[in-house]
C-alpha positions in Angstrom: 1.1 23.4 -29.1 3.3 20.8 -27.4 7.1 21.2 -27.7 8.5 18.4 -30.1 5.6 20.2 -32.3 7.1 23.7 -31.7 10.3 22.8 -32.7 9.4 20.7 -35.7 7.6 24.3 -37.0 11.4 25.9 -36.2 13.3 22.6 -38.4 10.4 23.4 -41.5 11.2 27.7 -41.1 14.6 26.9 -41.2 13.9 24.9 -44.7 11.5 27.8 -45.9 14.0 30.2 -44.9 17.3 29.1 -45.8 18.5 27.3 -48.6 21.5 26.1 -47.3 19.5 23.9 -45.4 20.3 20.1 -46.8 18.6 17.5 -44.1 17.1 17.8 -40.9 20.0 15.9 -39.5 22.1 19.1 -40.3 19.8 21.5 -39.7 19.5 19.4 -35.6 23.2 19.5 -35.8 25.0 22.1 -37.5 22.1 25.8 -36.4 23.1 27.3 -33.0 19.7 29.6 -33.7 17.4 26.0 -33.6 19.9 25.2 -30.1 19.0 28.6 -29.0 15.3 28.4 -29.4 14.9 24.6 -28.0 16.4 25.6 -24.7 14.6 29.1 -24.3 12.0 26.7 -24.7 13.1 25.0 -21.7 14.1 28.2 -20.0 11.1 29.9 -20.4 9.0 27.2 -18.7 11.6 27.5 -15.8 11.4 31.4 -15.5 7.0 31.5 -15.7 7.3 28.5 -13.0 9.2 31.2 -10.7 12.7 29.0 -11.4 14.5 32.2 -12.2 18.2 31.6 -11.0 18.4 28.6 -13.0 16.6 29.8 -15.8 18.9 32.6 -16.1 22.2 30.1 -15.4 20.8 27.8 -18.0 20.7 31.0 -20.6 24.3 31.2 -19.7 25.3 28.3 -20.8 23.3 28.1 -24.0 25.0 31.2 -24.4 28.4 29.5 -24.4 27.9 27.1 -26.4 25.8 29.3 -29.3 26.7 32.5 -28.4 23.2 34.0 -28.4 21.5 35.5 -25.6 17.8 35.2 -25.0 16.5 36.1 -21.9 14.5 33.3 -20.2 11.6 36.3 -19.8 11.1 37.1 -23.4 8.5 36.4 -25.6 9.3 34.2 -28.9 6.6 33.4 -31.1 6.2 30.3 -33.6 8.8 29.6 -36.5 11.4 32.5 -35.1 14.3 31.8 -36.8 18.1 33.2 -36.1 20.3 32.5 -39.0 24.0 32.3 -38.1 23.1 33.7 -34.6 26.3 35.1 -33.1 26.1 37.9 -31.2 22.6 38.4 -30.6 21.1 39.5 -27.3 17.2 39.5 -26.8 16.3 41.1 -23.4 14.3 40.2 -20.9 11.4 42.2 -21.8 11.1 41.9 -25.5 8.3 40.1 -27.7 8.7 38.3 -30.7 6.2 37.7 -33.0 5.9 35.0 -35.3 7.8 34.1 -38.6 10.6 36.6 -37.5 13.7 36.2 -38.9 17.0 37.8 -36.7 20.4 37.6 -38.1 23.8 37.6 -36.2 24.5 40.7 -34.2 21.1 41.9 -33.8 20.3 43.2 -30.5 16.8 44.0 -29.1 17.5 46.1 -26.0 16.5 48.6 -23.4 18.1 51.9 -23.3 17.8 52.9 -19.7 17.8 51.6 -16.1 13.8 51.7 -16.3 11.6 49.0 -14.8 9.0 47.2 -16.4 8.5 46.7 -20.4 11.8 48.4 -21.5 12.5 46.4 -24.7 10.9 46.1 -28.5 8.5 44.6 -29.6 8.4 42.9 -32.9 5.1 41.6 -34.8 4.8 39.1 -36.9 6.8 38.3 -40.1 9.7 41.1 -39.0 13.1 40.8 -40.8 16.0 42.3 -38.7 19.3 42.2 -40.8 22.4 41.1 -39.3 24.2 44.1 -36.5 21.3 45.9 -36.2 19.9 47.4 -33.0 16.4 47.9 -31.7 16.3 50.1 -28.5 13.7 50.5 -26.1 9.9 50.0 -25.9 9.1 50.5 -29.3 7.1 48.6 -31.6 8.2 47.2 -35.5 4.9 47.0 -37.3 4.1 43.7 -39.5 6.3 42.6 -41.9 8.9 45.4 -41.3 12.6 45.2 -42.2 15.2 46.7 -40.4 18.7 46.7 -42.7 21.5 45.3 -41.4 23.5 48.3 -38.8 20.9 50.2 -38.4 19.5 51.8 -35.0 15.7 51.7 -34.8 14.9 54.3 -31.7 11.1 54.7 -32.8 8.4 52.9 -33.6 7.7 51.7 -37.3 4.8 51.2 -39.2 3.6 48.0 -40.6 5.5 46.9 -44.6 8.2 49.4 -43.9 11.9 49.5 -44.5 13.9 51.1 -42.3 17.8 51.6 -42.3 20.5 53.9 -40.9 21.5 55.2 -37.7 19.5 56.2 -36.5 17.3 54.3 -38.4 14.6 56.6 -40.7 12.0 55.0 -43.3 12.9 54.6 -47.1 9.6 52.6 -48.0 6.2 52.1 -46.8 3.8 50.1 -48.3 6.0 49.2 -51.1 6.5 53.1 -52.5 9.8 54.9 -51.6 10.2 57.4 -48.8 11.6 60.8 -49.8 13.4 63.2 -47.3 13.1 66.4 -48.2 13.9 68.2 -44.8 17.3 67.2 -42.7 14.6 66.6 -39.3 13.0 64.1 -40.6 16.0 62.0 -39.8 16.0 63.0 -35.9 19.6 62.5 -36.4 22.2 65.4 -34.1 24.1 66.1 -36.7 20.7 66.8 -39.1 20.8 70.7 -37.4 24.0 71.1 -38.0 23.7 70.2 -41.8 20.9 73.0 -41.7 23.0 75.3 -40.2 26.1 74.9 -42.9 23.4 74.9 -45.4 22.1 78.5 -44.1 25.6 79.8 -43.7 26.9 78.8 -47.6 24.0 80.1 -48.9 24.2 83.4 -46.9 28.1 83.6 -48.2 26.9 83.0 -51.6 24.4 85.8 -51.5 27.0 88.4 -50.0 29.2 87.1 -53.1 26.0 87.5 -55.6 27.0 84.0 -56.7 23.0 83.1 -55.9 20.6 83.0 -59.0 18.3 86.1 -58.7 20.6 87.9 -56.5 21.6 91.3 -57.5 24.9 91.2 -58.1 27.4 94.5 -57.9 30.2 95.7 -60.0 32.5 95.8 -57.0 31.6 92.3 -56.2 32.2 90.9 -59.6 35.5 92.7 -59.5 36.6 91.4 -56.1 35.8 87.4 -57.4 38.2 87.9 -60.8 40.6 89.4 -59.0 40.6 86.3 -56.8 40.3 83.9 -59.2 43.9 86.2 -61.0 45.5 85.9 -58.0 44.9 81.8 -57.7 46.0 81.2 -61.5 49.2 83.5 -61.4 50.3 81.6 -58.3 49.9 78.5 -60.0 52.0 79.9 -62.7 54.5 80.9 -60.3 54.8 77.7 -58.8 55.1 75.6 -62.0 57.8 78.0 -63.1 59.2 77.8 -59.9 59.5 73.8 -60.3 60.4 73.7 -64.0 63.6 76.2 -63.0 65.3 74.5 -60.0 67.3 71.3 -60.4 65.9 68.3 -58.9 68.2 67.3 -56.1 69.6 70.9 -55.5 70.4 70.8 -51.8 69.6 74.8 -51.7 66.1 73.5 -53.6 65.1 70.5 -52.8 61.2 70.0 -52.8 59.6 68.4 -50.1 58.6 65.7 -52.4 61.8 64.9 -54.2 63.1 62.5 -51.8 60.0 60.4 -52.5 
């Protein structure tokens, strides 16, 4: 495919994709993504051709003037289109597949100092929503979408939705995902849910507050007398407030002044 071909595919994706779209003339003018993608064109060529200084000072100044970052060494497939486009970084090792669409903020990057392939890899027909982050070498299976702010860290399978941070599946293959257990979210603070979890029901079962639980006379005894001791305190306090005089200098509530 020559390039005036290449990017008359990007002008028509734009069309197909968004319907603010009103002529080519503004779509040529007025979409930093379509600015973007013409000179990564460019840039590209110069980094296979062993140009790399000035392929990576030309990605610069695109970067200026759209503020989104490609790396001349990635990958971009046909009719990728970035809508609005500010803010997103591609790295140098990531591959785009085709009819992607990447909205502003999104970031495909590496999450270590390793060499080699150290970015994601997205396949064809992707949809990353806008502030999202795709992390490392990791793969986002056909016609995925990743919703906006999420942190992908693993891979994901093909017609999958993926969303949070970090990011775990809520449909695949069009049916929803359920969670049922805290670890399938691979999230830090998932164990620590478990462990509150454990703990409340272990309180509840020394209180005999559990359903099936065997529950003592002393125990029952001990939870009135608590719940007494709450609702007579409460009575003193509204008594207490109903007897003093508002702006009493020797009563003055903490909220009267307010």
């Amino acid at each position: 495919m020559t390039f005036f071909e290449g990017v008359r595919e990007d002008i028509q994706a734009i069309f197909e994709r968004d319907p603010a779209a009103t002529s080519t003339l503004a779509v040529l003018l007025c979409y930093p993504g379509l600015h973007a993608r013409i000179a990564h064109r460019i840039n590209h060529w110069l980094w296979q051709k062993k140009f790399k200084l000035l392929a990576r000072w030309l990605s610069q100044v695109v970067r200026f003037f759209t503020g989104i970052e490609i790396h001349p060494g990635a990958q971009l497939g046909r009719r990728v289109f970035i809508d609005h486009g500010m803010g997103v970084v591609i790295g140098e090792t990531a591959i785009v597949g085709d009819d992607v669409t990447l909205y502003q903020g999104v970031t495909l990057g590496g999450t270590g100092k390793e060499k080699g392939k150290r970015h994601p890899t997205l396949l064809n027909g992707v949809f990353v929503g806008n502030n999202a982050n795709v992390l490392g070498n990791i793969t986002i299976g056909e016609n995925s979408r990743v919703g906006a702010g999420s942190v992908v860290l693993r891979d994901v399978p093909p017609n999958s939705t993926i969303v949070g941070v970090p990011g775990h599946i809520i449909y695949q293959e069009g049916k929803r995902v359920l969670i049922t257990d805290p670890r399938d979210v691979k999230d830090p603070l998932s164990d620590v849910i478990i462990a509150l979890a454990g703990e409340v029901r272990e309180m509840k079962e020394r209180l005999g507050l559990v359903e099936g639980a065997p529950v003592s006379q002393d125990a029952s005894e001990k939870h009135l007398r608590a719940v007494r001791t709450l609702a007579e305190e409460d009575g003193e306090r509204d008594q207490y407030r109903f007897t003093q005089k508002p702006f009493d200098p020797e009563y003055t509530e903490i909220a009267s002044g307010i």
